[in-house]
N, C-alpha and C positions, 0 to 999 in steps of 0.2 A: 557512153553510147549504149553500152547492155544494156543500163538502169531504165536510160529515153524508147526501148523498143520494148523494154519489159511491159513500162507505161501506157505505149499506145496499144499492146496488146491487150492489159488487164481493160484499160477504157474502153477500147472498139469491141468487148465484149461484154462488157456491164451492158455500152449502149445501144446494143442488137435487142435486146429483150425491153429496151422504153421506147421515148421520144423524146429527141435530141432538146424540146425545151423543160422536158424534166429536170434535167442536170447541165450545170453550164460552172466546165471548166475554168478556173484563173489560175493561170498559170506563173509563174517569174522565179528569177536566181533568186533572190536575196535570202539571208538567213535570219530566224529570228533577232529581233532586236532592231535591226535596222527598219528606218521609215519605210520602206519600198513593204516588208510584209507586215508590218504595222499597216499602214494605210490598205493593203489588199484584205485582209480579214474585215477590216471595214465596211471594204466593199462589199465584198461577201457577205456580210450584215443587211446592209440596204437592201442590198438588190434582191435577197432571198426576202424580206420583207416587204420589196414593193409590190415583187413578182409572184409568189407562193412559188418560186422555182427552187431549184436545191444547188448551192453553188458549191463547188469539189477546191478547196483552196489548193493548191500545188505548188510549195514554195522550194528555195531552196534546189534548183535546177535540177526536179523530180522529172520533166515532162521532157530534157534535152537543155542545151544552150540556149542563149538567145537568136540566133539564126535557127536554130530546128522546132524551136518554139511559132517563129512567126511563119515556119515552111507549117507548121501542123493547123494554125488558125487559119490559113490557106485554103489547106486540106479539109476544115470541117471536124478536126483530131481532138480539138482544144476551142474552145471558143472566143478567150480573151486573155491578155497578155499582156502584164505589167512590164514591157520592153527596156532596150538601150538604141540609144540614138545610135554609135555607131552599128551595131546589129540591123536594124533598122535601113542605115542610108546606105547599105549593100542591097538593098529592092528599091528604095527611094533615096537617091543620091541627093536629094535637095534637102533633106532633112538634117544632112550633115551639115551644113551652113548654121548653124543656131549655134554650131561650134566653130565659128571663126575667132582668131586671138582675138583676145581683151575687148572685145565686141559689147559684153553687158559688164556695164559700172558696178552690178548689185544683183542679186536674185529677184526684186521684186521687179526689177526694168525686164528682166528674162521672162518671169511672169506677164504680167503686160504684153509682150509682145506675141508668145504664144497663142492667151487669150484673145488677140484680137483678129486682124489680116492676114495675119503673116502664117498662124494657125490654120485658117480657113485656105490658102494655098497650098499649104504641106498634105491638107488632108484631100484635097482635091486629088493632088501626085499621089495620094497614098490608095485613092481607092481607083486608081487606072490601075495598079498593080495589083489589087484584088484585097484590100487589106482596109479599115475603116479606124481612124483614129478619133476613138472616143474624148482625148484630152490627155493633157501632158503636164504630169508630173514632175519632179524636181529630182536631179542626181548633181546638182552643186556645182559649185565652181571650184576647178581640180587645181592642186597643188603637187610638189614633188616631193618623194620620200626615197631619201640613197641608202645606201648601207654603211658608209664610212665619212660623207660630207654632206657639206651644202652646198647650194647649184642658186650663188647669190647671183653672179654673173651669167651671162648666157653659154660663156666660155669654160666657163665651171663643167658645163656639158657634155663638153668634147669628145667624144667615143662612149660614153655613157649608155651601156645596154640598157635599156628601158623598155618596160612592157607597157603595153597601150590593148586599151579593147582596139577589137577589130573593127577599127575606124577611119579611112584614110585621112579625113582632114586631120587627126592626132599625129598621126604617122608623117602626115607631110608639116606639121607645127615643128614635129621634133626633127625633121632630118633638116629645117631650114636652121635652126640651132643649133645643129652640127652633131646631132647624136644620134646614136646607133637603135630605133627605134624597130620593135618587133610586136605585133598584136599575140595575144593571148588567152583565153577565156578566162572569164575572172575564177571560174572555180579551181582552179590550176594552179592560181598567181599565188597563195602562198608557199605550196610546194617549191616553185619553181623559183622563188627568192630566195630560200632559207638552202635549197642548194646551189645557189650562185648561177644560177644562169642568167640572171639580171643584177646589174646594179641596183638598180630601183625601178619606181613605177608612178605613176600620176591618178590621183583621185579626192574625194573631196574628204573632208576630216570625219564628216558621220561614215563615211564606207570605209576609209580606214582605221575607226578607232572601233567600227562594229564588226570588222576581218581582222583584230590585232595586227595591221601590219605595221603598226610603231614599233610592235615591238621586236619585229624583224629589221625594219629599216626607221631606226631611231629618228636619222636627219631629214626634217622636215624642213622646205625651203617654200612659204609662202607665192609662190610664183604668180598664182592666182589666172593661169596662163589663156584656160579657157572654161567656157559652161556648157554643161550636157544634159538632156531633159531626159526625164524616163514617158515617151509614148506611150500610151496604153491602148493597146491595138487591137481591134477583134477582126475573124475571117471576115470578110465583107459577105459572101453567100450567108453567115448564120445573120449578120446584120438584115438583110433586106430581107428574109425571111421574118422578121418580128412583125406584129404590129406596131403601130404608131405609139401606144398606150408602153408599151414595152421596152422601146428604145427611149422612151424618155423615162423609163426607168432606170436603163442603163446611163445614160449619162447625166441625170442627177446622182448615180451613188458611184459614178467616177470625178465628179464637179467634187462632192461634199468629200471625198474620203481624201482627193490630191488638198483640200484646205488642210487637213488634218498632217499630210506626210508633208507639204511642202513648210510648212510650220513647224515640221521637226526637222528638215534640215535648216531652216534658216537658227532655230535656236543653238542646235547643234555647231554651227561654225563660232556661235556665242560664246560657247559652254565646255566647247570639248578641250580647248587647248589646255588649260590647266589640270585637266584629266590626264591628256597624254602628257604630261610633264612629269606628274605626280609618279607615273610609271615607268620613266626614263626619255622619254621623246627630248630633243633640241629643236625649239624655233629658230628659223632668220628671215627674213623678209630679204625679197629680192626688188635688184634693179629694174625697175618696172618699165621705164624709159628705153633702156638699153635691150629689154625683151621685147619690146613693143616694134623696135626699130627692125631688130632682128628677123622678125615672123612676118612683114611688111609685105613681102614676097609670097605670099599665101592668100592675102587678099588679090593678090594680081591673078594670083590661077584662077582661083573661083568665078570673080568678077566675067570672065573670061568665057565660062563654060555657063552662067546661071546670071545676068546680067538684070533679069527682072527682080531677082529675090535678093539679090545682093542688093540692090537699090532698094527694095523695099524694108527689107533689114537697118539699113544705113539711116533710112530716112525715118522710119520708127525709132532709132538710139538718139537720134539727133545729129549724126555723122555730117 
């Protein structure tokens, strides 16, 4: 939290002496290596190119979490934000639905569906709450990593501390699996594994093999349980401030850079397993039947409270 007020002090004083489309913050957790700051420097490439603007890359959860990130693109603090879905569906609840269990077959069906209707609704919900999603990025289809087993079974779970982003549909996946789920910021999560306050944790193999957390929590069980997008957010007041010429700046160099990251994770789920192996990681693949049956009770909540998007979800996989 120091570091997050350090930030918007040193920025909201840089930015007293310009104009705010001089410099246009991007902000996001990730640390070098992973696709999320791979694709944002990217970003930062185009856009400074379409725009003759000067883009401030800020990775590596310089600017705060991802909840104080999306409070400051709010704010006017930050102007754009390579987010997390669960971060995210705590201002837009409907956003968490893209993480309903075993909903998408494959990453490219989860693409797809962003890119099309389903997209175009979430960003509707996104800009009543003051917020404008430029396009959504890829954070995988998450798997489980323990410290002492595999979690073949759903049963396997059973009191299973587990850290989760601060997500409630993760939160309600796992306590319908019978485990002891608790949300956590990711910059936390290897601390707080390597001291045992968690069993394990859920994420996809490019975040865990670019946070070493294989090689905290060796047992890796393919669960494949659910898929999380990374939004990429900006304040909606810097939005409708651009011109026209402007904003289609900006989401041409959020279109071409999510090809670029979303293409490293789909290779990365290709490529990495034999990497963490080499290092000590264990595969197993899970009962996929018997989790699916399990989490069943999570589509009943949903359905319940979001009846449009659930149905339009549904009707996009082919459900």
């Amino acid at each position: 939290m120091k570091t997050y007020l350090l930030a918007i002090l040193a920025t909201t004083t840089a930015l007293a002496g310009t104009t705010a489309s001089a410099e246009v913050i991007f902000a996001h957790g990730a640390n070098p290596g992973n696709p999320r700051f791979v694709a944002a420097e990217k970003w930062a490439e185009l856009y400074a190119a379409c725009t003759g603007d000067t883009v401030n890359h800020a990775p590596s959860a310089t600017m705060g979490n991802d909840v104080e990130m999306l409070t400051s693109a709010s704010a006017g603090i930050i102007q754009v934000s390579a987010n997390s879905q669960g971060a995210m569906s705590q201002i837009v609840p409907e956003i968490g639905l893209l993480g309903l269990p075993f909903l998408f077959k494959d990453l490219p069906t989860a693409w797809a569906v962003m890119d099309g209707e389903v997209g175009g609704m979430l960003d509707t919900r996104a800009q009543d709450a003051g917020l404008k999603i430029l396009g959504f990025w890829d954070n995988g289809i998450r798997n489980v990593t323990h410290l002492t087993k595999h979690v073949s079974e759903p049963a396997d779970l059973a009191g299973m501390k587990i850290r989760t982003p601060p997500d409630q549909m993760t939160v309600d996946i796992f306590e319908a699996l019978g485990a002891a789920p608790a949300p956590l910021a990711w910059s936390e999560l290897p601390t707080a594994l390597q001291s045992g306050v968690f069993d394990g944790q859920e994420n996809p193999l490019t975040n865990i093999y670019s946070a070493k957390l294989h090689e905290i929590t060796p047992f890796v069980t393919m669960t494949g349980h659910k898929y999380e997008s990374t939004p990429v957010v900006a304040g909606l007041a810097w939005w409708s401030g651009l011109d026209e010429a402007t904003q289609a700046c900006a989401l041409s160099a959020t279109a071409e850079a999510g090809k670029l990251q979303r293409q490293m994770s789909l290779e990365g789920d290709e490529t990495l397993k034999p990497k963490m192996e080499a290092e000590g990681a264990t595969f197993a693949d899970a009962n996929r039947d018997a989790y699916i049956a399990a989490t069943a009770s999570v589509y009943d909540k949903y359905a319940a409270d979001f009846p449009d998007l659930v149905a339009a979800l549904k009707s996009a996989v082919g459900q």
